[in-house]
mmCIF file of the N, C-alpha and C atoms, coordinates in Angstrom:
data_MODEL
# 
_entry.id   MODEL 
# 
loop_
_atom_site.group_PDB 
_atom_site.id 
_atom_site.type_symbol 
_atom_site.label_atom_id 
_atom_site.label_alt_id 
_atom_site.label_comp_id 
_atom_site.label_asym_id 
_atom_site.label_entity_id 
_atom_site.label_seq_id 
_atom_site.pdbx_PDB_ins_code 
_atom_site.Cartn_x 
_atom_site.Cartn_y 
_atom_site.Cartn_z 
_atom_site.occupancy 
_atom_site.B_iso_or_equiv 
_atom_site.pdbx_formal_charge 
_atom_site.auth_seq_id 
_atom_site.auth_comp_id 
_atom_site.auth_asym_id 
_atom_site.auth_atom_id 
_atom_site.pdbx_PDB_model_num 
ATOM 1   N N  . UNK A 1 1  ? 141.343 60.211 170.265 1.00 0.00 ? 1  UNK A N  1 
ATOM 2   C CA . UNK A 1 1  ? 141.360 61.374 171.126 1.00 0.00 ? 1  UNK A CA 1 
ATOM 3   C C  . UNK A 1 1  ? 140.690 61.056 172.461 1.00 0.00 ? 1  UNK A C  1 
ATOM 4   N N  . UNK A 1 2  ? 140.425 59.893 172.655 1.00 0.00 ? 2  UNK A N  1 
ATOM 5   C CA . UNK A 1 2  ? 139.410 59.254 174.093 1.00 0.00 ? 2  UNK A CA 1 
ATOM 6   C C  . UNK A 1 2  ? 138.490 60.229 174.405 1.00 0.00 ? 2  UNK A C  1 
ATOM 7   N N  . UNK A 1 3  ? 137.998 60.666 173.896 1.00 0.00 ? 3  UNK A N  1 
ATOM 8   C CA . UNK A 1 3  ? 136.505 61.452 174.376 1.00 0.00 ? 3  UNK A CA 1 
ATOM 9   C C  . UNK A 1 3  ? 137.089 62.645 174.743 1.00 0.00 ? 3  UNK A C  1 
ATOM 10  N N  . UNK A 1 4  ? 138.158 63.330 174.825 1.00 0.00 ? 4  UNK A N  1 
ATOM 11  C CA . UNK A 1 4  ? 138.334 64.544 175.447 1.00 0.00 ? 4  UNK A CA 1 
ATOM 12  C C  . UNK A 1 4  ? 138.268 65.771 174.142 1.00 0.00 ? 4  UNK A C  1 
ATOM 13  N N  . UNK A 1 5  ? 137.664 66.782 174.379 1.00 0.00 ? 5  UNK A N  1 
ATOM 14  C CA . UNK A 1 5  ? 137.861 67.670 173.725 1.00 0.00 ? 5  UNK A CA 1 
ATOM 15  C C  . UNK A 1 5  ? 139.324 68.751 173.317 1.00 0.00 ? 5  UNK A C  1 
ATOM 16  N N  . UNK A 1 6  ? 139.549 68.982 172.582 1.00 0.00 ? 6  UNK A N  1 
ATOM 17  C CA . UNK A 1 6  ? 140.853 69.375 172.101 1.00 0.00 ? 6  UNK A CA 1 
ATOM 18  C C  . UNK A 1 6  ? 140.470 71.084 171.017 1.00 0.00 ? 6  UNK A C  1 
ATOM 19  N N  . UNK A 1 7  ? 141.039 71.985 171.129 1.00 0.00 ? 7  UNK A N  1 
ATOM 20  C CA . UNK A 1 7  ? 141.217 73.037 170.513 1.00 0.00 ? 7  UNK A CA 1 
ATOM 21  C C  . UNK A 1 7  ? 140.413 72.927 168.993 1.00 0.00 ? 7  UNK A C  1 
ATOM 22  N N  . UNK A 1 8  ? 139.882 73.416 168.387 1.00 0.00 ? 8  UNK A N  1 
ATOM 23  C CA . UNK A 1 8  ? 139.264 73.094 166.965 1.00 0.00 ? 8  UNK A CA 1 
ATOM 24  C C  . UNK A 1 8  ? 141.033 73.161 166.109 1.00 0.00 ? 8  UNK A C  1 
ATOM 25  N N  . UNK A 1 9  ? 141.781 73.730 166.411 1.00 0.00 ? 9  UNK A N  1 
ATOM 26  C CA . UNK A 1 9  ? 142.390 73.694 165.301 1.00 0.00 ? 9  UNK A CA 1 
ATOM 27  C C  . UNK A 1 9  ? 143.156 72.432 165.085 1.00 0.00 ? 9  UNK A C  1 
ATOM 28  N N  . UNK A 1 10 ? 142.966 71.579 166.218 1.00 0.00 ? 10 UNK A N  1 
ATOM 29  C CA . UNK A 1 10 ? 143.943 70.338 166.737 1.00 0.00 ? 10 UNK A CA 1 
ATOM 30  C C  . UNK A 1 10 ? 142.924 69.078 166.506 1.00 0.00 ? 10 UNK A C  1 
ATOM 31  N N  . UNK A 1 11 ? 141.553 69.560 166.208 1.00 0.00 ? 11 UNK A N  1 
ATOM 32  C CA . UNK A 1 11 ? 140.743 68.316 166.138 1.00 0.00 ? 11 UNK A CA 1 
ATOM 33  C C  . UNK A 1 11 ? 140.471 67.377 165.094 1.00 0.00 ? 11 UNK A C  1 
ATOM 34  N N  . UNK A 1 12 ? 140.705 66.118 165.051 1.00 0.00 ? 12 UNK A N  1 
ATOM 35  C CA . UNK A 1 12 ? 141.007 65.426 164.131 1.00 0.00 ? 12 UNK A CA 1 
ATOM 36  C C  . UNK A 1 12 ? 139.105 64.688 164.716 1.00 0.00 ? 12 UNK A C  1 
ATOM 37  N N  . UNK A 1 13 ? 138.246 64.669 163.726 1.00 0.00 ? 13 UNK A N  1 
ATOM 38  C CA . UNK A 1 13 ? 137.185 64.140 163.832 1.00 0.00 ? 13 UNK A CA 1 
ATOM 39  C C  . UNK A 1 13 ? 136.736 63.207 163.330 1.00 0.00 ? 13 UNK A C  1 
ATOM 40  N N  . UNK A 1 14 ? 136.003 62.135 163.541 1.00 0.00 ? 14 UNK A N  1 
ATOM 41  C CA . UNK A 1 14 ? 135.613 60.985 162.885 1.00 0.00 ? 14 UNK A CA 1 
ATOM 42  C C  . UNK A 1 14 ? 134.457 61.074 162.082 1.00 0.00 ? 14 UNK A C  1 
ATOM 43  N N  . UNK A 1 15 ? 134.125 60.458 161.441 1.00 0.00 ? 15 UNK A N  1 
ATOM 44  C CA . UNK A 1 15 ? 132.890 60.571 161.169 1.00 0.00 ? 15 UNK A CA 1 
ATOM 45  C C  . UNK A 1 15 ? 131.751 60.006 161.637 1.00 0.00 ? 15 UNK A C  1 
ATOM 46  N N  . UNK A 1 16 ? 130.752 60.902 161.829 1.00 0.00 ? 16 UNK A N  1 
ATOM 47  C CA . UNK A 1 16 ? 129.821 60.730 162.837 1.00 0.00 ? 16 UNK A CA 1 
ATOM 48  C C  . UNK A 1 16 ? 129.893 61.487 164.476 1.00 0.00 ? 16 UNK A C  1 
ATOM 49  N N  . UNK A 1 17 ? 130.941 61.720 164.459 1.00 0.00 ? 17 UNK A N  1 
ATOM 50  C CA . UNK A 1 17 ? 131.396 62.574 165.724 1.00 0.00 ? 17 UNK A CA 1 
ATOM 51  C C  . UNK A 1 17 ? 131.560 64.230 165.856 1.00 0.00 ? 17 UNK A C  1 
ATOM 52  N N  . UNK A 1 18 ? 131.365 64.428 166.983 1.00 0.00 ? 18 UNK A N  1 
ATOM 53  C CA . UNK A 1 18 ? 132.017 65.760 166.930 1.00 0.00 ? 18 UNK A CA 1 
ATOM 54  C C  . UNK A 1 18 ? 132.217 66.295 168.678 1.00 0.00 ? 18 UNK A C  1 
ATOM 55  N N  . UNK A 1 19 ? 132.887 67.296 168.770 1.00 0.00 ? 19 UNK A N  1 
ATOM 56  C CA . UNK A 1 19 ? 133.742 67.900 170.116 1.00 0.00 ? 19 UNK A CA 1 
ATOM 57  C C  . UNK A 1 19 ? 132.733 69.294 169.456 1.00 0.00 ? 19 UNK A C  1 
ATOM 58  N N  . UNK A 1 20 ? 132.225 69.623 170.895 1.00 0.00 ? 20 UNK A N  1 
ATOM 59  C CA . UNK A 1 20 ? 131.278 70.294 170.966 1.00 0.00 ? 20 UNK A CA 1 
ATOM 60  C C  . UNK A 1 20 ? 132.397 71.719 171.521 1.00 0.00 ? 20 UNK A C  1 
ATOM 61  N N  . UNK A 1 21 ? 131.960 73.109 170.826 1.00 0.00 ? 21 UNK A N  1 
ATOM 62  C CA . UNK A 1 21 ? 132.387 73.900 170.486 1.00 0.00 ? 21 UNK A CA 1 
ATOM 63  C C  . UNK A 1 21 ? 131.348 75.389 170.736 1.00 0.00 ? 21 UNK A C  1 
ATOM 64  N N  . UNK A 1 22 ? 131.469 75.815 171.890 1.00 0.00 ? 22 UNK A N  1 
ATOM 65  C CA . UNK A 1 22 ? 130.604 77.099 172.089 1.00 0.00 ? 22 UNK A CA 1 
ATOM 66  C C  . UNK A 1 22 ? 129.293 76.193 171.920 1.00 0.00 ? 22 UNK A C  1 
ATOM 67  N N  . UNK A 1 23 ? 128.085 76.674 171.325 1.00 0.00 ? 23 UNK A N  1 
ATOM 68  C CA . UNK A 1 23 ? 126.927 76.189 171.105 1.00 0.00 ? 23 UNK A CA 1 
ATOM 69  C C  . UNK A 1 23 ? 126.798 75.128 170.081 1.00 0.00 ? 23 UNK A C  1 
ATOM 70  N N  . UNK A 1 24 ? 127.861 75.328 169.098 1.00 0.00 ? 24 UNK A N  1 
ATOM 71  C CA . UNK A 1 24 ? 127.670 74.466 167.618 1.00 0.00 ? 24 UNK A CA 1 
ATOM 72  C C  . UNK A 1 24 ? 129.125 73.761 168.091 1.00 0.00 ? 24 UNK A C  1 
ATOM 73  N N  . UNK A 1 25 ? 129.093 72.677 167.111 1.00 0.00 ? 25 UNK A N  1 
ATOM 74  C CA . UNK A 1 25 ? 129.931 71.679 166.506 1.00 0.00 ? 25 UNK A CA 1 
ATOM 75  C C  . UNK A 1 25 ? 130.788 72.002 165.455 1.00 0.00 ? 25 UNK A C  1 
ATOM 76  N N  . UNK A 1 26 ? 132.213 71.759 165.220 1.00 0.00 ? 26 UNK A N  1 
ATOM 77  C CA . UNK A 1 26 ? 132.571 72.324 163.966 1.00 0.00 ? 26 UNK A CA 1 
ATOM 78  C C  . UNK A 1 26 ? 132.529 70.922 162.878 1.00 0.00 ? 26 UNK A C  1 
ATOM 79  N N  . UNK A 1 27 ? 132.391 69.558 163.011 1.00 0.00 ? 27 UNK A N  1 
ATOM 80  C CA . UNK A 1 27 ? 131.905 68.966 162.482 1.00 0.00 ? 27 UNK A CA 1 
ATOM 81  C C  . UNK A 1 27 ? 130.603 69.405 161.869 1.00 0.00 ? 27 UNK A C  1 
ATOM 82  N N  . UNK A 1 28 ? 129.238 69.929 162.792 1.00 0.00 ? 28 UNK A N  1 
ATOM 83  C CA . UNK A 1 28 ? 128.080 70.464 162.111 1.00 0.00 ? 28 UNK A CA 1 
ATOM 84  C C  . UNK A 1 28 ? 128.278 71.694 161.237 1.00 0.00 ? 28 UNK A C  1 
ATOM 85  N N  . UNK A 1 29 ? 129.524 72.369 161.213 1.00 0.00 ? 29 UNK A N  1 
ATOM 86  C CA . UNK A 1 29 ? 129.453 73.391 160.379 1.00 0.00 ? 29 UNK A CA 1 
ATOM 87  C C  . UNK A 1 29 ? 130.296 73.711 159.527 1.00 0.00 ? 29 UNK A C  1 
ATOM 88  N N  . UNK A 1 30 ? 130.873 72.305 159.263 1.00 0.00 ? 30 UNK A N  1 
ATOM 89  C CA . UNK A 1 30 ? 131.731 71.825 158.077 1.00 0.00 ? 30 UNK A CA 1 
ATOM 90  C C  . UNK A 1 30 ? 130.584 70.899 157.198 1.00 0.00 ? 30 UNK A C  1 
ATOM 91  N N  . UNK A 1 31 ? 129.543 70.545 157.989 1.00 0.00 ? 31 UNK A N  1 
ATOM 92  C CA . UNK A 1 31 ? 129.299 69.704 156.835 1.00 0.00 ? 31 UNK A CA 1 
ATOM 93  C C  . UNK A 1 31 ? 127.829 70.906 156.379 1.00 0.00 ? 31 UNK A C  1 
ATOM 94  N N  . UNK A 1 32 ? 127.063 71.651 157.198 1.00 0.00 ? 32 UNK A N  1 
ATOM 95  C CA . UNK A 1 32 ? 125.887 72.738 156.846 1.00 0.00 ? 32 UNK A CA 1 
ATOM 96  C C  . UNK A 1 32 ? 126.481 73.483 156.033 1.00 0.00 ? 32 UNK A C  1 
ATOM 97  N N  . UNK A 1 33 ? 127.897 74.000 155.749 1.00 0.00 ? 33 UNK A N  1 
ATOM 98  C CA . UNK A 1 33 ? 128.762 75.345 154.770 1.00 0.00 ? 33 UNK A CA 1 
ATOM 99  C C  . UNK A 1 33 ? 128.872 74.468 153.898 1.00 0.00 ? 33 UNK A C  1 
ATOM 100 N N  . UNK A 1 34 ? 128.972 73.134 153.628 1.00 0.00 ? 34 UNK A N  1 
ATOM 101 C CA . UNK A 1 34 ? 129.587 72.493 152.124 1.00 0.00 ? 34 UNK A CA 1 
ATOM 102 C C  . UNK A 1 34 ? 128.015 72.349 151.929 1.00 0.00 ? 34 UNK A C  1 
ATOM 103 N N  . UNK A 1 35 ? 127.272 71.805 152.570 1.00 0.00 ? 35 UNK A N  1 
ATOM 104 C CA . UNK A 1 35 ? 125.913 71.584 151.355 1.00 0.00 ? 35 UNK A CA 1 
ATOM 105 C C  . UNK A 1 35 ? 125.255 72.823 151.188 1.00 0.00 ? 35 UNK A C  1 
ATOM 106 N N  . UNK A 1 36 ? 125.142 73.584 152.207 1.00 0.00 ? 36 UNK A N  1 
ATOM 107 C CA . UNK A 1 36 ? 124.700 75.069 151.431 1.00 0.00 ? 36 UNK A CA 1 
ATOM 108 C C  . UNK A 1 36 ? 125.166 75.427 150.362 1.00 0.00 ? 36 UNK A C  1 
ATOM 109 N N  . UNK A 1 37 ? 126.468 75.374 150.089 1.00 0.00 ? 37 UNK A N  1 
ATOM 110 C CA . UNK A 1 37 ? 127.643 75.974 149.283 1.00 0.00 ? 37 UNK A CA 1 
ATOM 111 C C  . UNK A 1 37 ? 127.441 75.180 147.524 1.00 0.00 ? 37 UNK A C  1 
ATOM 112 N N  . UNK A 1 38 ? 127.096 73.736 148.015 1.00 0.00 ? 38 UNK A N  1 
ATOM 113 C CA . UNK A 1 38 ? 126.726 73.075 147.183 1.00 0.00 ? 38 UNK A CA 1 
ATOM 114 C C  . UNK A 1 38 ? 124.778 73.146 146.729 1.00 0.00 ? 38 UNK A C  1 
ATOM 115 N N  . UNK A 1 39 ? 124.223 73.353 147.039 1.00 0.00 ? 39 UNK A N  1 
ATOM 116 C CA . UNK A 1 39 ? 122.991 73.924 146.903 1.00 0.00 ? 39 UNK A CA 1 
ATOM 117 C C  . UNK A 1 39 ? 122.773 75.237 146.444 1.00 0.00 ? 39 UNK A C  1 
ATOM 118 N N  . UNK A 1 40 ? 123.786 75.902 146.797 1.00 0.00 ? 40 UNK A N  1 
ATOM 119 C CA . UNK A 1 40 ? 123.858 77.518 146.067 1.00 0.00 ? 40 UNK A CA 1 
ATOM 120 C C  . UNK A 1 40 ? 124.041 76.798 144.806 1.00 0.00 ? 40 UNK A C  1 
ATOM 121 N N  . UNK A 1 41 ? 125.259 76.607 144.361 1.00 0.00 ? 41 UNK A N  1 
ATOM 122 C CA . UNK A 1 41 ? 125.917 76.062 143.190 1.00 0.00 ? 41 UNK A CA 1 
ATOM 123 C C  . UNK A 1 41 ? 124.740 75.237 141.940 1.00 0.00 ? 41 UNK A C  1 
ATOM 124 N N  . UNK A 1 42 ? 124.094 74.315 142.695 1.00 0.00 ? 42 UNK A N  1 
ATOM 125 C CA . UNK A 1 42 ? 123.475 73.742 141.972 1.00 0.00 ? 42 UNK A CA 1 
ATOM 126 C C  . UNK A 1 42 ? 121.914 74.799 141.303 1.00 0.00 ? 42 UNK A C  1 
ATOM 127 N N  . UNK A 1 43 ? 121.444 75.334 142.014 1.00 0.00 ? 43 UNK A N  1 
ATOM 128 C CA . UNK A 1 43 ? 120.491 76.520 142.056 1.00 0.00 ? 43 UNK A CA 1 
ATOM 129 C C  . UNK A 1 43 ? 120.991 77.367 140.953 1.00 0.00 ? 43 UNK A C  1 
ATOM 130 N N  . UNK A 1 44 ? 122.002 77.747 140.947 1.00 0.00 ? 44 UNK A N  1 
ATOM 131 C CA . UNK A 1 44 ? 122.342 78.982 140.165 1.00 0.00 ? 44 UNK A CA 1 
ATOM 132 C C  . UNK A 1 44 ? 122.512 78.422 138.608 1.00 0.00 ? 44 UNK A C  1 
ATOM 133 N N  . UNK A 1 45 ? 123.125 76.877 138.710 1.00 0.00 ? 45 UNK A N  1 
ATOM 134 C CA . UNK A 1 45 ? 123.537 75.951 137.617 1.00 0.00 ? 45 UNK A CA 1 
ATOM 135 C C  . UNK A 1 45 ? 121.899 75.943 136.776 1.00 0.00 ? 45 UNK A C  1 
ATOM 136 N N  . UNK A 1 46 ? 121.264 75.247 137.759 1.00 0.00 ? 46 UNK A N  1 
ATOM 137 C CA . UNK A 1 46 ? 119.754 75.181 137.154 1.00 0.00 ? 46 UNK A CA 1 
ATOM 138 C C  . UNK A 1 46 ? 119.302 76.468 136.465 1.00 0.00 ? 46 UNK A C  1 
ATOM 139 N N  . UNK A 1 47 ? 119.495 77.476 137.549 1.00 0.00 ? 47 UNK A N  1 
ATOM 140 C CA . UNK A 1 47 ? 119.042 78.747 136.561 1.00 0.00 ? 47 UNK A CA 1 
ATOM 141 C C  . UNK A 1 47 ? 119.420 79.205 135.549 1.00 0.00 ? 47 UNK A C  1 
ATOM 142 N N  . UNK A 1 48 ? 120.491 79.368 135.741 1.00 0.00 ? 48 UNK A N  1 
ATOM 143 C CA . UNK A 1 48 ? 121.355 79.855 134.214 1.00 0.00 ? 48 UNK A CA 1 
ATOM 144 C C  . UNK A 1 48 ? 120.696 78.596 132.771 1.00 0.00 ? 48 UNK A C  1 
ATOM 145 N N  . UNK A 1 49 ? 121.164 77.614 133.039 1.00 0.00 ? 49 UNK A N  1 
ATOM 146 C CA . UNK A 1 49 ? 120.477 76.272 132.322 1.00 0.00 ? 49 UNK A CA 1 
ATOM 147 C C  . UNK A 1 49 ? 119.244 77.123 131.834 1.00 0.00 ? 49 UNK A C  1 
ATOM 148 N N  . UNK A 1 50 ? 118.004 76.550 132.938 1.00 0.00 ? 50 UNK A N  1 
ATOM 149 C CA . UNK A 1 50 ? 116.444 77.383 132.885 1.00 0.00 ? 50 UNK A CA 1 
ATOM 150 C C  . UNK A 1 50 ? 116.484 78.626 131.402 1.00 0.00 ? 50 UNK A C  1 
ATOM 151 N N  . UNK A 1 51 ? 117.868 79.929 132.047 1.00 0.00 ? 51 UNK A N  1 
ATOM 152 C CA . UNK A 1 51 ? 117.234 80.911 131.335 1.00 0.00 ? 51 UNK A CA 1 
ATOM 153 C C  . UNK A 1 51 ? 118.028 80.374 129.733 1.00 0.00 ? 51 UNK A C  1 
ATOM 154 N N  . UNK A 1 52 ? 119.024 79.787 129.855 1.00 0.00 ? 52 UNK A N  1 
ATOM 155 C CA . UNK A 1 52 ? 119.623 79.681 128.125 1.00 0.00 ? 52 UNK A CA 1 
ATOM 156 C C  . UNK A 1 52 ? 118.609 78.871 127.732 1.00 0.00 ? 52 UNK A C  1 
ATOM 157 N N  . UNK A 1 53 ? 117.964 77.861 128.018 1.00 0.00 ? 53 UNK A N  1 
ATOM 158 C CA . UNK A 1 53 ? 117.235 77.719 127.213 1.00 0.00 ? 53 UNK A CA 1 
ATOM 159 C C  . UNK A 1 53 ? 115.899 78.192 126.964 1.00 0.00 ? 53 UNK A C  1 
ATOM 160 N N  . UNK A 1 54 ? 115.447 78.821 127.763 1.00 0.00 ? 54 UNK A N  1 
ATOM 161 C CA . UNK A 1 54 ? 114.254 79.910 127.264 1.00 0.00 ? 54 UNK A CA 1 
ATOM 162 C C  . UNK A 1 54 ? 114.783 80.805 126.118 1.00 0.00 ? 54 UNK A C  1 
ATOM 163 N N  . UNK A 1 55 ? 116.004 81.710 126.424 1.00 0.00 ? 55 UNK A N  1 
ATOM 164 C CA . UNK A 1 55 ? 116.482 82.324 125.388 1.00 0.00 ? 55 UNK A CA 1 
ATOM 165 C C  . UNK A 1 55 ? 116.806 81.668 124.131 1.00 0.00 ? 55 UNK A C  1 
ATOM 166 N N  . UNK A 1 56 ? 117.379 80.593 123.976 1.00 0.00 ? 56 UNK A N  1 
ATOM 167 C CA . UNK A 1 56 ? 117.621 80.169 122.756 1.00 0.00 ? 56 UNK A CA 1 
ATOM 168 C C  . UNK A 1 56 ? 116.368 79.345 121.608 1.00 0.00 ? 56 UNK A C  1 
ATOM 169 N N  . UNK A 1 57 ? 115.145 78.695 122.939 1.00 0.00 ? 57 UNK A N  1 
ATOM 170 C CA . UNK A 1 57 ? 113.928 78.414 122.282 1.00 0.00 ? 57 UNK A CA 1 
ATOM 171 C C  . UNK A 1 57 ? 113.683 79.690 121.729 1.00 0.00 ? 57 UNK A C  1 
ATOM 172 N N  . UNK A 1 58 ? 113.280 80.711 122.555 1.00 0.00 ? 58 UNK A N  1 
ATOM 173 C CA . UNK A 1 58 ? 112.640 82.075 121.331 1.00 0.00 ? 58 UNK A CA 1 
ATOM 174 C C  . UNK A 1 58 ? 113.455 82.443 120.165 1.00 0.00 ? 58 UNK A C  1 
ATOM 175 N N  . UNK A 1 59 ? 114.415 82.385 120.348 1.00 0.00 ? 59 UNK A N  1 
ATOM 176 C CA . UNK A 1 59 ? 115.675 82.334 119.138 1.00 0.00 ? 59 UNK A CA 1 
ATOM 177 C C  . UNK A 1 59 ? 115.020 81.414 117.888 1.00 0.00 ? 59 UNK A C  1 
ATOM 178 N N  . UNK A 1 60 ? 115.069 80.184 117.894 1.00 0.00 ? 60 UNK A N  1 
ATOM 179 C CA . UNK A 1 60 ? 114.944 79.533 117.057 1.00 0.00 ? 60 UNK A CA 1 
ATOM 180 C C  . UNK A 1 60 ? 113.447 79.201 116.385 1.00 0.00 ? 60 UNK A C  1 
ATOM 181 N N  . UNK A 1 61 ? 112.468 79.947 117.483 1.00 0.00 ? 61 UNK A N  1 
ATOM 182 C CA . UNK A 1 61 ? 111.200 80.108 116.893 1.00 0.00 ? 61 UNK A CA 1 
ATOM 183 C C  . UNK A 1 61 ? 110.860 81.227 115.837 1.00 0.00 ? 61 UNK A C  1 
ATOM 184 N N  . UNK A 1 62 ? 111.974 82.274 116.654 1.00 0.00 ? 62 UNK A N  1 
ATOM 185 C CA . UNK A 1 62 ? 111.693 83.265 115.613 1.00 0.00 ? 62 UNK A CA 1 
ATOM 186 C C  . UNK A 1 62 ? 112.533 83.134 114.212 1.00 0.00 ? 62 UNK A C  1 
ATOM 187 N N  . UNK A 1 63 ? 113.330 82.358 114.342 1.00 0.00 ? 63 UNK A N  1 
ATOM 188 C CA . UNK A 1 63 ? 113.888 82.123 112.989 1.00 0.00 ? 63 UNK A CA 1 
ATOM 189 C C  . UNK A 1 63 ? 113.020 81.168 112.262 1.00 0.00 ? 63 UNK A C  1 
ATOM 190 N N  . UNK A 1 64 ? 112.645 80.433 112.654 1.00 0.00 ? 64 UNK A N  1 
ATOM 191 C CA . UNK A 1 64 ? 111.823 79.549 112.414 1.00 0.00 ? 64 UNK A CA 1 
ATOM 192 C C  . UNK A 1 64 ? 110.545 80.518 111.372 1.00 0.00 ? 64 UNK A C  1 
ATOM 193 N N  . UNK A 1 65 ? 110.004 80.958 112.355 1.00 0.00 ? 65 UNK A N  1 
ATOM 194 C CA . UNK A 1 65 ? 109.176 81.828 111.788 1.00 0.00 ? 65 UNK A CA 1 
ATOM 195 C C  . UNK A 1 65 ? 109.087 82.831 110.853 1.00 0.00 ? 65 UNK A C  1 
ATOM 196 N N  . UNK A 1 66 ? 110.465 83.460 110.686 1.00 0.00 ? 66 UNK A N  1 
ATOM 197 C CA . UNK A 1 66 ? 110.961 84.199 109.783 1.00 0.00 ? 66 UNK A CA 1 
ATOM 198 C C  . UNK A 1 66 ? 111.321 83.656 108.291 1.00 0.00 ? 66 UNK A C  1 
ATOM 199 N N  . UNK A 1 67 ? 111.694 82.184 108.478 1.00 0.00 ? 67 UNK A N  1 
ATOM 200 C CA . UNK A 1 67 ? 112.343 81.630 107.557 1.00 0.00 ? 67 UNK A CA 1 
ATOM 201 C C  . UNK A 1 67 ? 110.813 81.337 106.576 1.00 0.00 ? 67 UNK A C  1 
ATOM 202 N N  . UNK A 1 68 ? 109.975 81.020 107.581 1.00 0.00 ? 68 UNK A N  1 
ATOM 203 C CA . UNK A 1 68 ? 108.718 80.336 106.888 1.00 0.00 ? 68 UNK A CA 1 
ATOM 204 C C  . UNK A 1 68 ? 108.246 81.365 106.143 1.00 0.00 ? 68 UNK A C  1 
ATOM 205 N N  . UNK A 1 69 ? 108.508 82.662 106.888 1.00 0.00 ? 69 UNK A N  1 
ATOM 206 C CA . UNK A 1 69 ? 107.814 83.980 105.902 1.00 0.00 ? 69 UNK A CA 1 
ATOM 207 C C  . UNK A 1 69 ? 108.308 83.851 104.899 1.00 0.00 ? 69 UNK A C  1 
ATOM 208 N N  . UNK A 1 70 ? 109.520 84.288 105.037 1.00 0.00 ? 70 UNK A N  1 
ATOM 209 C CA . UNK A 1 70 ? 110.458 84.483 103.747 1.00 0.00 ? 70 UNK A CA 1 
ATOM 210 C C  . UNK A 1 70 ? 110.291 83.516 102.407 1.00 0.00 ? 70 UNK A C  1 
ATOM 211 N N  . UNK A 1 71 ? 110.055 82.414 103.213 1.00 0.00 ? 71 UNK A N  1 
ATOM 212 C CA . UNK A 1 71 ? 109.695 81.238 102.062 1.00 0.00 ? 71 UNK A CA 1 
ATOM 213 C C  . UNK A 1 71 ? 108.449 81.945 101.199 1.00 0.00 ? 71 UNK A C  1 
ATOM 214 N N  . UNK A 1 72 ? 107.400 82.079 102.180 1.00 0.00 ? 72 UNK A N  1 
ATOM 215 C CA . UNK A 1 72 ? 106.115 82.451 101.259 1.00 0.00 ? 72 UNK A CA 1 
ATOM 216 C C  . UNK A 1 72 ? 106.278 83.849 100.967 1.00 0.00 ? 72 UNK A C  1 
ATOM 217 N N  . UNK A 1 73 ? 107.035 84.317 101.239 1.00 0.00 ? 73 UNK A N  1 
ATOM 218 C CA . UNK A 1 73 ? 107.501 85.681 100.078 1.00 0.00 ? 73 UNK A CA 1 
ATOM 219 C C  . UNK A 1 73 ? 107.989 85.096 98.984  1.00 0.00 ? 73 UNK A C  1 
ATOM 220 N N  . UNK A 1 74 ? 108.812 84.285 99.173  1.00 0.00 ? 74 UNK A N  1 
ATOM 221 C CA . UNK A 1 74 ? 109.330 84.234 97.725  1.00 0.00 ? 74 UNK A CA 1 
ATOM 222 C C  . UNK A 1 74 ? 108.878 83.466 96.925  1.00 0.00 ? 74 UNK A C  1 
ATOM 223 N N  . UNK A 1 75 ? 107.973 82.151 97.324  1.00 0.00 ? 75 UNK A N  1 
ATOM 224 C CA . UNK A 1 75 ? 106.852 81.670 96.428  1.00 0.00 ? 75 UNK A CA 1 
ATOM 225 C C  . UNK A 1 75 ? 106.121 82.372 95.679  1.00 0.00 ? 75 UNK A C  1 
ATOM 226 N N  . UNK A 1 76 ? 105.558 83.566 96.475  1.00 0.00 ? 76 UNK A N  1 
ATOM 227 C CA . UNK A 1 76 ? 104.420 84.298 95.570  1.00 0.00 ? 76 UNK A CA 1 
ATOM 228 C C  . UNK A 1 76 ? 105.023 85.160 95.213  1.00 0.00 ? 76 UNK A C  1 
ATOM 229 N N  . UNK A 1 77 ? 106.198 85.632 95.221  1.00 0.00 ? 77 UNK A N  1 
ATOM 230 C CA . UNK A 1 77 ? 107.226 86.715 94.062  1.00 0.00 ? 77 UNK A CA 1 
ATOM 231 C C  . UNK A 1 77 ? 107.650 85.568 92.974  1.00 0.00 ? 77 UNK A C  1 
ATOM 232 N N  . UNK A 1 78 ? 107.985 84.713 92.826  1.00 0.00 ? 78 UNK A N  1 
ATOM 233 C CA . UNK A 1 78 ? 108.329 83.133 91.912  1.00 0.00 ? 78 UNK A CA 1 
ATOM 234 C C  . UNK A 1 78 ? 107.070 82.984 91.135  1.00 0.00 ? 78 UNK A C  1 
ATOM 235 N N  . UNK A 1 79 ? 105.729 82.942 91.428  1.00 0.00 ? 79 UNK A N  1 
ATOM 236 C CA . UNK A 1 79 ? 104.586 82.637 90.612  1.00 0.00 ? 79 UNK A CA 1 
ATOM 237 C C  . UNK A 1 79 ? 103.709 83.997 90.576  1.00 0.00 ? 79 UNK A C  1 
ATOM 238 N N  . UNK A 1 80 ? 104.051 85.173 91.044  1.00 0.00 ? 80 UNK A N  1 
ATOM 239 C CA . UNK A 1 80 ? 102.836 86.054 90.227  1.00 0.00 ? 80 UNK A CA 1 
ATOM 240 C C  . UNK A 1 80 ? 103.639 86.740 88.940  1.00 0.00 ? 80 UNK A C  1 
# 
């Protein structure tokens, strides 16, 4: 494109480059919308992750715990 600036919809960009556009770059705001976009994504991934397994640890403690009762219920219903 020899250094001249061209319409955004016509701009074919290199990498590392960009045709400067009002105040911003649309190179800079093709690549700031994908890693935001990708940083949302990963954030929300982590969280959800984060909360299933909080939820499913208390899950299995309380079974855990339940099971152990139940056991010593029925030991001492078995021997008295």
């Amino acid at each position: 494109m020899g250094g001249q600036c061209v319409p955004p919809a016509y701009t074919m960009i290199p990498h590392g480059e960009s045709c400067v556009v009002g105040t911003t770059t649309r190179y800079d705001q093709a690549d700031v919308s994908s890693a935001r976009k990708l940083r949302v994504q990963l954030a929300f991934k982590d969280s959800m992750v984060y909360g299933i397994m909080q939820f499913t640890l208390s899950i299995t403690f309380r079974y855990i715990l339940h099971q152990s009762e139940s056991q010593d219920i029925h030991c001492c219903e078995l021997y008295d």
